[in-house]
Steps between C-alpha positions, in 0.01 A plus 500: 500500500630843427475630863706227610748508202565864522491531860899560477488815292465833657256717397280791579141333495494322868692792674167758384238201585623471854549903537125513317398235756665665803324823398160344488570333829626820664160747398282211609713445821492916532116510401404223762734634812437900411796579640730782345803286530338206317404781204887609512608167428232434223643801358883440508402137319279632251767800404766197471211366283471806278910471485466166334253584263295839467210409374437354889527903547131535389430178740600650773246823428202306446607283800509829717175612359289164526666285814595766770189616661652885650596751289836573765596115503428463058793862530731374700521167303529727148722699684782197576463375202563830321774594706720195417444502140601884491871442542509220156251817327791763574732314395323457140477843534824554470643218295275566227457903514144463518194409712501119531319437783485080492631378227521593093265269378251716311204417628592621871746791363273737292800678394658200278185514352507609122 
């Protein structure tokens, strides 16, 4: 079977299921305890998440909008996840001398859109 055949090779695939999986764990976790420290976590994995691949970026928004309850709690959680994806979006910034926020894939950078 391929999964066990190819279970050697390293790729990126499993490493963003188990961060997707850890982030859907970690707002459930967060929604179910309420606790701001629970959202903080959710939102540290799901900005790791948005790392891996950036479409989990609009995820994360419709997570914060549909699963957390309080406006305060749904903030905080955008917040964290925001605030460690900002250093990777500076730093596209910079390398490319021009706004890239996640990534230049056209479809989630309007400006490498012809």
């Amino acid at each position: 079977p391929p999964g066990v055949a190819l279970a050697a090779t390293f790729g990126g695939a499993p490493w963003y299921q188990c961060i997707a999986a850890a982030a859907l764990l970690s707002v459930a976790q967060a929604r179910r305890s309420s606790r701001i420290r629970d959202f903080v976590l959710a939102g540290v994995v799901s900005g790791l998440w948005i790392l891996f691949r950036s479409e989990a970026a609009i995820l994360v928004l419709l997570f914060s909008l549909r699963f957390i309850r309080t406006t305060s709690k749904a903030l905080v959680y955008v917040a964290v996840a925001v605030l460690l994806v900002a250093p990777w979006s500076v730093r596209n910034s910079i390398v490319f001398d021009s706004f890239v926020p996640l990534t230049t894939n056209g479809w989630l950078n309007p400006d490498s859109v012809s």
